[in-house]
C-alpha positions as CSV (number, residue, x, y, z in Angstrom):
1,X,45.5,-40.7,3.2
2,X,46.9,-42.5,0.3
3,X,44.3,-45.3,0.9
4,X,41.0,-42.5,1.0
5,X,42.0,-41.0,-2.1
6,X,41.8,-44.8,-3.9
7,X,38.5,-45.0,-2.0
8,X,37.5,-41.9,-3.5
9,X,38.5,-43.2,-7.6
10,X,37.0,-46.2,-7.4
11,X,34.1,-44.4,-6.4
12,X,34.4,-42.1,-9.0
13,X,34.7,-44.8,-11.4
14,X,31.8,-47.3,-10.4
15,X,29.2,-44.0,-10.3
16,X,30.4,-43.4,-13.9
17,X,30.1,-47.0,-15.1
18,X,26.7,-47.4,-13.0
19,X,25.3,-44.2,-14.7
20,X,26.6,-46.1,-18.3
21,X,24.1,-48.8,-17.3
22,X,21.4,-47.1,-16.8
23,X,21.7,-44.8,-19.7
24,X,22.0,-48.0,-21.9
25,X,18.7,-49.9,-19.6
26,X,17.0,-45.9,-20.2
27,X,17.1,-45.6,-16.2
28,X,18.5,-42.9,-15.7
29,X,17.0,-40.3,-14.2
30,X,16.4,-36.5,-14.2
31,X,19.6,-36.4,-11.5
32,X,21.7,-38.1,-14.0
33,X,20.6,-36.2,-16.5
34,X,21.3,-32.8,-14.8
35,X,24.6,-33.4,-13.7
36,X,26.5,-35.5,-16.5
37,X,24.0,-33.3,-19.3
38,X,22.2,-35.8,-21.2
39,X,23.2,-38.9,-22.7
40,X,25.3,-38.0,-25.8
41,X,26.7,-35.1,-23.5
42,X,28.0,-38.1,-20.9
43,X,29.2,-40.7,-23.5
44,X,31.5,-38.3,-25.2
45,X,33.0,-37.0,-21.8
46,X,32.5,-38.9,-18.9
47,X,32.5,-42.2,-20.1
48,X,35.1,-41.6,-22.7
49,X,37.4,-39.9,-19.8
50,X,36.8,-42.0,-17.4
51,X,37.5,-45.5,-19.9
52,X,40.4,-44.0,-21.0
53,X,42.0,-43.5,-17.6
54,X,41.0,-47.0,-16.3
55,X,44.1,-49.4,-15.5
């Protein structure tokens, strides 16, 4: 179980940093859009979140 739930952060984490790409490449998409709610919206919350809790 223990292993699954690692699986399921690093997961977490490369979808965050991919989505960081191609926000920065202007990629991203109407998907990305919708569900982390625009770009300043996502750099101020997801990425900062997710940086911050990186090891």
């Amino acid at each position: 179980m223990a292993d699954y739930r690692l699986e399921q952060v690093a997961d977490y984490f490369c979808t965050v940093e991919l989505a960081a790409v191609k926000s920065a490449a202007g990629e991203n998409g109407g998907t990305y859009d919708k569900f982390f709610g625009g770009a300043r919206a996502f750099k101020k919350s997801w990425l900062k979140q997710s940086r911050r809790k990186m090891v």
